[in-house]
C-alpha angles and dihedrals in degrees: 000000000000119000142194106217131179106201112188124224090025109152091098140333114069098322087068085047099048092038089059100035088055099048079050083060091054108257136118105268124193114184105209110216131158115234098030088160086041131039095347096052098102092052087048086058093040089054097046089054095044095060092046090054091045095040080234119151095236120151127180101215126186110258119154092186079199087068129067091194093053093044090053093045096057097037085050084053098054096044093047088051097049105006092227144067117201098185139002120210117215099203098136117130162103148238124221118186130191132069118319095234094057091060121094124232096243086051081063105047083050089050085049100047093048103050091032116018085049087065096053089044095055096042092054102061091029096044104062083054089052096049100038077051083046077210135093154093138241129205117198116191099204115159142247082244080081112081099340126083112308123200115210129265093050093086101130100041088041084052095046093045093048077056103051090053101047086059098048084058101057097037082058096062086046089053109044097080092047086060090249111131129208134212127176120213117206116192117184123219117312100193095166120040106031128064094238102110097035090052095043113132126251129225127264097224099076085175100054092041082055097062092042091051091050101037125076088292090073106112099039102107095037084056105035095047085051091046088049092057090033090067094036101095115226097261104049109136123195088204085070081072084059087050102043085054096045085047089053099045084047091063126102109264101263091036113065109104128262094232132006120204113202091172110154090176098046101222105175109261096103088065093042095045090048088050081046098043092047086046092050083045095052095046082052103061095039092057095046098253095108092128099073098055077086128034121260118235102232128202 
């Protein structure tokens, strides 16, 4: 079926990646990014073309996830042109490097509202249209730092993902009986093909980053980042993240998969979120709320 979907941070990484490889799949396809008249403007042209030369339904559409006003704006758009939305993509976020110590706490409330108020702000303009509709579907890009083996220096990205995903589960359990179904994509770490880690964000405190670069923490970035490749096989493609969410979307309502792992590197969180997810399922049943561990058809 064909949908209209609105997928968030999507000027490059894996959001570009997912937004064309969606409309390939023959869906509408707006790629939410933030400065479409400034910086982004090119890939706002590039994507445009791009879609002319594929025959592909793409459209670069104006969404700041830091701003409540922009993000209703562009959700109100997409109704009022199609009066509908099928599924909505949480992708935004962002990436920070560097000891935990040496971030500020306000480093940390921007890494926070980018990878998790972004979220709340999204579902709240996108959400009244899906259950007035009783019909949708919700993609959450969490990340294997969750709940698999985490390396240091990550600590405020690790902390705002952990977040993010905390709050998919519990927004699935709200939205089953309104018809509107949740998966939950974890990608492990990319460290080759995307931008994330070369656009990852440093931290503020260049003193306390200095101590930690010349103490006997010293080699911690040099080795983990290593150890990180070092466990990424050759052939590990970002683009596999695109196809495991066009493969999700594809899916019959009822049947798309609570949580999809696309970990190269294996880092553990597929087993941990399987012992968490059977644990959640199994609350849930002892306390009489079976039914919204899957989505209700409504009307």
């Amino acid at each position: 079926m064909k949908n209209v979907i609105v997928i968030t941070g999507a000027s490059s990484g894996f959001g570009l990646m997912s937004a064309r490889a969606l409309a390939h799949a023959g869906h509408t396809v707006y790629a939410g990014m933030r400065e479409t008249t400034g910086r982004n403007a090119a890939r706002v042209e590039e994507m445009a073309h791009y879609a002319q030369e594929h025959g592909v339904e793409l459209r670069a559409i104006e969404m700041d996830v830091a701003s409540q006003s922009s993000v209703d704006a562009a959700i109100a758009e997409i109704v009022a042109t199609h009066q509908r939305l099928d599924v909505v993509i949480h992708n935004a976020g962002h990436m920070a490097y560097g000891p935990a110590e040496a971030f500020t706490p306000e480093q940390f409330a921007q890494l926070y509202d980018t990878n998790v108020l972004s979220t709340q702000r999204v579902n709240r303009a996108a959400l009244p249209s899906l259950r007035k509709q009783g019909r949708g579907l919700v993609v959450w890009v969490s990340s294997s730092s969750v709940r698999g083996g985490t390396p240091p220096y990550l600590a405020p990205y690790f902390a705002a993902k952990a977040g993010m995903d905390s709050l998919a589960v519990s927004y699935a359990g709200e939205l089953a009986r309104w018809g509107i179904e949740t998966s939950i994509v974890v990608p492990g770490a990319f460290t080759q093909g995307t931008n994330h880690f070369a656009h990852a964000g440093a931290p503020a405190d260049d003193a306390v980053a200095k101590v930690y670069a010349e103490g006997p923490t010293r080699d911690f970035g040099e080795v983990a980042f290593k150890g990180l490749a070092s466990l990424e096989p050759a052939d590990a493609d970002p683009e596999a993240v695109a196809r495991a969410i066009v493969d999700v979307v594809g899916k019959p309502f009822g049947t798309r998969p609570f949580r999809v792992h696309i970990d190269p590197s294996e880092d553990g969180a597929e087993i941990v979120n399987g012992v968490a997810d059977r644990v959640r399922a199994e609350l849930l049943r002892r306390i009489g709320l079976e039914d919204i561990l899957h989505p209700r058809v409504v009307g």
